[in-house]
C-alpha positions, 0 to 999 in steps of 0.5 A: 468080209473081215477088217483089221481093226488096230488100234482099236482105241480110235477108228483112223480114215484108213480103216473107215474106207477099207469098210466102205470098200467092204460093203460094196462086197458084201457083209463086213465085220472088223477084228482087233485084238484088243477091246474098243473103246465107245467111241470105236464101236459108235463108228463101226456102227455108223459104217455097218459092223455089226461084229467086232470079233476080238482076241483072246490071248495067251495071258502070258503074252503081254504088253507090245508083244501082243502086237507083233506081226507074227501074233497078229497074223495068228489072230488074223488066221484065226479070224478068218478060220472062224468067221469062214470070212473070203476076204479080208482087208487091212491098212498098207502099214508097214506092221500090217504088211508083214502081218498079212503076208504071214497070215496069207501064207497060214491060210494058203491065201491070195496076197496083195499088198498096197491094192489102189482098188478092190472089186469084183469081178464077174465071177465073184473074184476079188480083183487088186488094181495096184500102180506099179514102177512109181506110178507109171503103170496100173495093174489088176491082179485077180486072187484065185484062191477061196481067201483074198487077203489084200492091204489097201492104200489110204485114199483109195476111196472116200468113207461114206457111212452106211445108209443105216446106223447098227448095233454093234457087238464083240465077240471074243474068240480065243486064240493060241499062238503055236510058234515060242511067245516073242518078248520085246526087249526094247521100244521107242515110241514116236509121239504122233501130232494130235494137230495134223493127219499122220503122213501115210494115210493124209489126204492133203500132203505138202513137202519141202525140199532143198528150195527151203533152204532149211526153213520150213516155217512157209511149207508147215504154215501152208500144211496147216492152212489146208489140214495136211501132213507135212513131209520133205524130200530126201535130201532135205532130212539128210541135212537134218532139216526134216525128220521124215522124207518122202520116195522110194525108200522112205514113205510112199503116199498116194494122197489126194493133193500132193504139193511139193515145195522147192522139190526139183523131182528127182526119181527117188522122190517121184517114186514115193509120190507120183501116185498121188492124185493131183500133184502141184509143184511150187519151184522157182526153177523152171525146168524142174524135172517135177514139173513133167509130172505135175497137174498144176506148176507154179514157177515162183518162191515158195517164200513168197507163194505158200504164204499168199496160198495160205492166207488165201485160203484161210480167208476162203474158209472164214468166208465159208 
């Protein structure tokens, strides 16, 4: 059982959980391409890794380029070729994706992409459940080749350390890159927010829509009175009030509490959250269509609801 572990300066809530899920199938050992930092391998540890097998590349192929899809699922072929792994698990990023397909293919593996859940069944396959059609249906998709290759959504489970702490060790394995070295010719680097969880992998996320009325002073206060990434509907980013929008062609999350914030539901946007685990919509419109699907309604302004939430809970903590 293998797990990608990338960046290998920090170990993401992501990566914890695909661990969790690999030790409930068996032995599980982690692979990056660069070499962990302390603080990393003190985690892998704390979750069962005893080996982190890391890649050793061309040295011609340096900087953003070692990071490509294409030689990442060169690496993770040469992993799993190596280790003799039968599964292995990656986070559901984007890069990822593109990278576990290529290497699936390499290996002639079996591919799921955004698995909810990984088991196995009484045979010893590896079983993906997956929701589908926007959350409406959940799937099981059983791989029937010698190597599963799966990414898995966040959230999908809680990360529980292992019952005893190990040593962990890297292993460096080489690794040739046989298509023509790519070259980066250009990068835009986005500063991630060290304050709030990222948006993809966010157990707790909030979302404001065109009920804002440009001002998310309200939903960005309540995100950070629960922990939680901030993201905004479709059209809210089109009028230039948000960066990031949540739906089908922007980011789909699966979090554990989802609230959406002057957000009627239209299908594009119900499409990229309706997943999520427990849903609470804030909407001063009573017959919002996201109220169909929501486990708690709130019918009321969220200028006037988010701040009352907030200082509730805020309250409840300093009380804790």
């Amino acid at each position: 059982m293998l797990v990608l572990l990338d960046p290998a300066d920090e170990v993401r809530s992501s990566v914890l959980e695909l661990l969790t899920i690999g030790r409930a199938l068996g032995r599980v050992e982690a692979v990056t391409l660069e070499a962990p930092s302390v603080e990393a391998l003190a985690q892998l540890g704390a979750h069962g890794v005893e080996t982190v097998h890391q890649a050793e590349l061309p040295a011609e192929l340096r900087g953003d380029a070692r990071h490509l899809s294409a030689v990442v699922a060169e690496v993770l072929a040469a992993a799993v070729r190596r280790t003799d792994a039968d599964v292995l698990l990656a986070p559901s990023t984007f890069a990822a994706k593109e990278a576990v397909a290529l290497a699936g293919r390499a290996l002639g593996a079996g591919v799921i992409i955004d698995a909810a859940g990984v088991a196995e069944d009484d045979e010893g396959r590896i079983v993906g459940t997956k929701r589908v059609f926007a959350g409406a249906w959940d799937t099981s998709s059983r791989v029937t080749t010698d190597v599963a290759v799966l990414t898995v959504r966040a959230n999908a489970v809680v990360p529980q350390p292992a019952e005893a702490a190990v040593a962990t060790e890297v292993e460096g394995f080489a690794v040739e890159v046989g298509a023509a070295l790519p070259t980066v010719t250009s990068r835009t680097e986005k500063e991630r927010d060290a304050d709030r969880p990222t948006l993809e992998e966010a157990a707790i996320v909030v979302a404001g829509g065109r009920g804002t009325e440009g001002d998310f002073g309200p939903v960005q206060d309540f995100a950070d009175a629960l922990g939680a990434a901030v993201g905004a509907s479709r059209d809210a980013v089109f009028e230039g009030w948000f960066d990031r929008y949540v739906g089908q062609t922007g980011v789909t999350v699966a979090p554990r509490l989802y609230v959406g914030a002057g957000i009627s539901g239209a299908p594009h946007h119900r499409g990229g959250m309706q997943a999520s685990q427990v849903i609470v919509a804030v909407n001063n419109d009573p017959e919002a269509p996201i109220f169909e699907i929501c486990d708690f309604a709130v019918v009321g302004d969220l200028a006037d609801v988010l701040p009352q939430a907030a200082e509730v809970i805020r309250a409840h903590k300093a009380a804790r």
